[in-house]
C-alpha positions as CSV (number, residue, x, y, z in Angstrom):
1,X,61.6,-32.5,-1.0
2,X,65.0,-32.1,0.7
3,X,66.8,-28.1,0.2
4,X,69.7,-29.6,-1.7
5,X,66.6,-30.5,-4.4
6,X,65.0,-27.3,-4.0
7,X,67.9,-25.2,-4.1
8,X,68.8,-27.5,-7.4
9,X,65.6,-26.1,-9.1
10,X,66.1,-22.7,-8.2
11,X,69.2,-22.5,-9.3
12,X,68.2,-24.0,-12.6
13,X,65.2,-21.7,-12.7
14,X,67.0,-18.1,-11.6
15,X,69.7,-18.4,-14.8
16,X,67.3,-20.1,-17.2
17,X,65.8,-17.2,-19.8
18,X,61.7,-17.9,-20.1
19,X,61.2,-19.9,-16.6
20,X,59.2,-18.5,-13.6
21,X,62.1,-18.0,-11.2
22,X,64.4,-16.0,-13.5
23,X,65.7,-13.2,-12.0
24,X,63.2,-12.9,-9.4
25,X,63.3,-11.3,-6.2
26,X,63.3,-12.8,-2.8
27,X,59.2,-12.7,-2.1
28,X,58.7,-14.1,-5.6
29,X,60.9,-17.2,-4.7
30,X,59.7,-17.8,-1.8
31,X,56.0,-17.7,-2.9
32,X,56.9,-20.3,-6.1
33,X,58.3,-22.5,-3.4
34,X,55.3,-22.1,-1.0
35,X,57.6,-22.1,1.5
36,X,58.8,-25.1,1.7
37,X,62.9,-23.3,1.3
38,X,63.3,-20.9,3.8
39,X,63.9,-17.3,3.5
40,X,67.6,-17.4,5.0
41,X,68.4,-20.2,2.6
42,X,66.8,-17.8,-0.3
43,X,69.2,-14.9,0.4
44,X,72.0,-17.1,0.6
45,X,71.4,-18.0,-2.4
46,X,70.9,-14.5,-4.3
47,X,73.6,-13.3,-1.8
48,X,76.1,-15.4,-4.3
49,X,74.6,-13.7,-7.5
50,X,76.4,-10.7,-8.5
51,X,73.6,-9.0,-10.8
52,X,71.1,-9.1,-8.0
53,X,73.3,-8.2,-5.1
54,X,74.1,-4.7,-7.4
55,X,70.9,-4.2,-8.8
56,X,69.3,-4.4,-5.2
57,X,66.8,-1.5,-4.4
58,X,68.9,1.1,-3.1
59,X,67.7,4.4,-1.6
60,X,69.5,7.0,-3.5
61,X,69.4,10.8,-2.9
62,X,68.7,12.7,-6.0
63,X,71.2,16.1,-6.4
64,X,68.6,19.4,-6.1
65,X,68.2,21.1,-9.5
66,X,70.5,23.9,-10.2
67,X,69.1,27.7,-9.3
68,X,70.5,30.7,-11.4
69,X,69.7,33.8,-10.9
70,X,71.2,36.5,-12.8
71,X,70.8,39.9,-11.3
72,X,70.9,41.0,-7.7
73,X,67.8,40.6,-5.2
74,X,66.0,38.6,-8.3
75,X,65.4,35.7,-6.1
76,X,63.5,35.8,-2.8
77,X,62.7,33.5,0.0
78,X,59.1,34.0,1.8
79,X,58.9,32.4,5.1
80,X,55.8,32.1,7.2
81,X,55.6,31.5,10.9
C-alpha cells in the first residue's frame, strides 16, 4: 500500500471512537502498521492533532510540600559527613 492509503486509514482510525488506532500514541501506530508507514510520517501526522500535541508526556516538577513550624528552634536539620 502507498502512504497516501495508509495515512487515509489512520486518519480514519485516530478520530473514530471504538477502533484500534484511536488516540494512540506513536509506538502503538507504528506497531498496527507493522511498519509499513514510517515513524517521521507518524509524528507528522499526530504533530497536526491538537489533543495529542498538549496531552504529550511532559516532565513536570512537583512544588515541595509546605513546612510550618511554629516556635523557634522546633525544626532541626542533621547532617552527616
Amino acid at each position: 500500500m502507498s502512504i497516501e492509503n495508509l495515512l487515509e486509514i489512520l486518519k480514519d482510525g485516530f478520530n473514530r471512537p471504538g477502533h484500534a488506532l484511536f488516540r494512540s500514541g506513536q509506538n502503538k501506530i507504528y506497531d498496527y502498521f507493522g511498519g509499513e508507514l514510517p515513524k517521521k510520517e507518524i509524528e507528522k501526522f499526530l504533530s497536526k492533532d491538537y489533543a495529542y500535541t498538549i496531552h504529550r508526556n511532559q516532565a513536570r516538577r512537583r512544588p515541595p510540600n509546605p513546612v510550618y513550624k511554629h516556635f523557634k528552634r522546633y525544626q532541626f536539620q542533621v547532617c552527616k559527613y
